[in-house]
C-alpha positions, 0 to 999 in steps of 0.5 A: 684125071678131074683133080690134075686137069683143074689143078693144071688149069688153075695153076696157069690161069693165076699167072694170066694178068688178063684173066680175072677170077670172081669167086663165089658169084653165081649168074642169074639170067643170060641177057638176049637181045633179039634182032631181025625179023625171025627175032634170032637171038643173040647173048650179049652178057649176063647178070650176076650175083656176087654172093658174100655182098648181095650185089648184082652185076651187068658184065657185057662180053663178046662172047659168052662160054657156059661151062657150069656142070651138071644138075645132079642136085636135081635128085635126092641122091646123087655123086654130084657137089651141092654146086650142081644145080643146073644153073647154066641149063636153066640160064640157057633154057630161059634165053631161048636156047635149044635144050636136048636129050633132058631124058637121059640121066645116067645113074651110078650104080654104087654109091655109099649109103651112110647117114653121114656119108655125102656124094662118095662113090664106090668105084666100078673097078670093086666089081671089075676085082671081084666085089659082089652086089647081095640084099641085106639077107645076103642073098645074090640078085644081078643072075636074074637081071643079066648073064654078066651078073655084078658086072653087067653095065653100070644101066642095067645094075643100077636098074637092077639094084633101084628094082630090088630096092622098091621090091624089099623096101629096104633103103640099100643093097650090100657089095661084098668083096670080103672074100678077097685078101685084105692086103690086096683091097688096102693097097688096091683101094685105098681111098674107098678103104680108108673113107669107109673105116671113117664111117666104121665099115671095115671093107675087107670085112663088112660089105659095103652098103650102097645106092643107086645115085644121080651121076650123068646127064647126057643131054644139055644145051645143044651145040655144034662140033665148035661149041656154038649153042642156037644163040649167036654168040653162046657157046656151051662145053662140058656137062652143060652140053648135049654134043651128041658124043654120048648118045643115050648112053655115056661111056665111062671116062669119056666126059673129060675127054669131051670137055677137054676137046669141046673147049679147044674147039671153042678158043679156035672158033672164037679165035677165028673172029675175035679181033674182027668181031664188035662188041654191041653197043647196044643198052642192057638195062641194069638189074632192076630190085625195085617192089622187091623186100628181103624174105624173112621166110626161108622156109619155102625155099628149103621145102620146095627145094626138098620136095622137088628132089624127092619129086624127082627121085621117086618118080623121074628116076631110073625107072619110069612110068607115064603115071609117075611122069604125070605126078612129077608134072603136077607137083612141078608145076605147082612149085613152080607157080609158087617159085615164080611168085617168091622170085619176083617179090624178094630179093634175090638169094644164092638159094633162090637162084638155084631153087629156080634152076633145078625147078626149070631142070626138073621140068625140062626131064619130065618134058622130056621124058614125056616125049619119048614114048618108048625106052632107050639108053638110059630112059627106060619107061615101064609103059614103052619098054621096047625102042622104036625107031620113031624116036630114034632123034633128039628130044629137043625142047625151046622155051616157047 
């Protein structure tokens, strides 16, 4: 449905003499200009870098609309393309804009594990056909976890599965559908068959080794029912977004549904004021280079880019704890001191760019992980295993 929708979209857009395509640019900061005396923000634009010439741009506009996805990169395993790095969300938290609900990352429960095997996931419907999730030792697990077993909800499988994994120490469970008819699983799911053989795993014969991998996050940049974030002028739509429509927990399928809803909201909002509405006038400083060299040293920026990512997944991952929570707080924040240092000496690197993201995003989960002192949805914290209805609310974090 992603595929068609982008094609669709793609295919219109390209026949539109006013709208202008700049690929491979990637934004730096939203510009904010403050105005009153409660200092309310207001977007007027945004810098960017246009990646293949090394440039940074000014672009001014009337209004500005993130749609820049999820962060799945913030975590060393995930189904999410390496483009996933948070930018909007670490963009919006920097320009003062409300962030809610960092805490809860949904995790699909099967994704292939394969050296060689990058972001591929094994469809729900394997187990929904039957496919049963054993150990290495071809033992069963999910009877102890809940009455549904393989085909409890993909929360409690994937915490299941992320348990059983720390327990034995091995790096993967199995899902074993071997005991269906060959022809039904070929013509069934021809792509995972067909992916699989690519890796010598022959699903109507060998169970599929599979992890637990970042998938979802539910939380975002807060908006109204138009779109519109706590900055006039910025509006936020899609995975960037917390609308509140997936609560703690998202359902299945129900990501495109609101990004397709939440967009058209936005073109009537902005619709609604567009002619009537003046872009300022007001001075935006060209993007200032100065006291800054070209990094010979790109090292730093692959190592903390490793590390924050195993950071997060060891610690900030399906299962928490206040303990594993305050190490991924002190880690962080020493990259993050480091990031700053080297952001504002060289020159900046599509690599930088994002290595600065996912360190903000990072932070914003743990943050907010912190404050919910309890377990609900997809936060589930060894030390407040019950809900409460204390925190029955959104988490909100504001850059301070």
């Amino acid at each position: 449905t992603g595929h068609e929708i982008e094609r669709a979209l793609n295919e219109k857009v390209s026949h539109l003499k006013n709208v202008y395509i700049y690929e491979n640019h990637i934004g730096i900061d939203l510009i904010i200009k403050r105005e009153g005396s409660d200092k309310i923000g207001r977007c007027l634009g945004a810098y960017v870098l246009d990646i293949n010439k090394n440039e940074i741009h000014t672009y001014r506009a009337k209004y500005i609309i993130l749609c820049t996805g999820g962060a799945g990169k913030v975590y060393l395993i995930t189904t999410n393309p390496d483009i996933a790095t948070g930018d909007g969300l670490a963009m919006a938290y920097r320009a003062g804009a409300q962030i809610a609900n960092m805490e809860f990352i949904q995790f699909h429960p099967t994704c292939l594990y394969h050296p060689s095997a990058k972001a591929f996931l094994i469809s729900e419907a394997v187990r929904g056909e039957g496919g049963i999730l054993k150990l290495k030792n071809g033992s069963t697990f999910m009877e102890k976890y809940h009455s549904m077993k393989s085909l409890a909800p993909r929360d409690i499988v994937a915490k299941a599965i992320d348990t059983e994994i720390k327990k034995s120490g091995d790096e993967y469970v199995l899902l074993d559908i071997t005991h269906r008819e060959r022809d039904f699983l070929i013509n069934r799911f021809p792509n995972i068959y067909n992916k699989c053989l690519e890796y010598g795993i022959d699903i109507t014969s060998d169970p599929i080794p599979i992890v637990p991998a970042a998938h979802y996050i539910c939380g975002g940049v807060l908006v109204d029912h138009y779109g519109n974030t706590s900055i006039d002028n910025l509006f936020a739509c899609g995975e960037v977004s917390c609308t509140g429509l997936h609560g703690a927990n998202r359902l299945a399928s129900n990501s495109l549904l609101e990004a397709v809803v939440y967009s058209h909201r936005i073109y009537t909002e902005i619709s609604r004021h567009y002619e009537t509405m003046k872009q300022s006038d007001a001075f935006i400083a060209p993007w200032d280079p100065s006291g800054t060299t070209e990094s010979d040293d790109s090292v730093v920026v692959t190592h903390n880019w490793d590390e924050i990512r195993s950071c997060m997944w060891n610690y900030v991952g399906i299962v928490r704890s206040n303990k594993r929570l305050e190490r991924a707080a002190r880690r962080i924040d020493l990259i993050q001191k480091e990031i700053d240092e080297y952001y504002w000496n060289f020159q900046v690197t599509k690599d930088l760019i994002e290595l600065r993201n996912i360190t903000t995003v990072a932070k914003m989960i743990v943050n907010s992980a912190f404050l919910r002192k309890e377990s609900r949805g997809l936060h589930y914290n060894i030390d407040y295993p019950d809900t409460c209805n204390e925190f029955k609310k959104d988490t909100i974090l504001v850059k301070e």
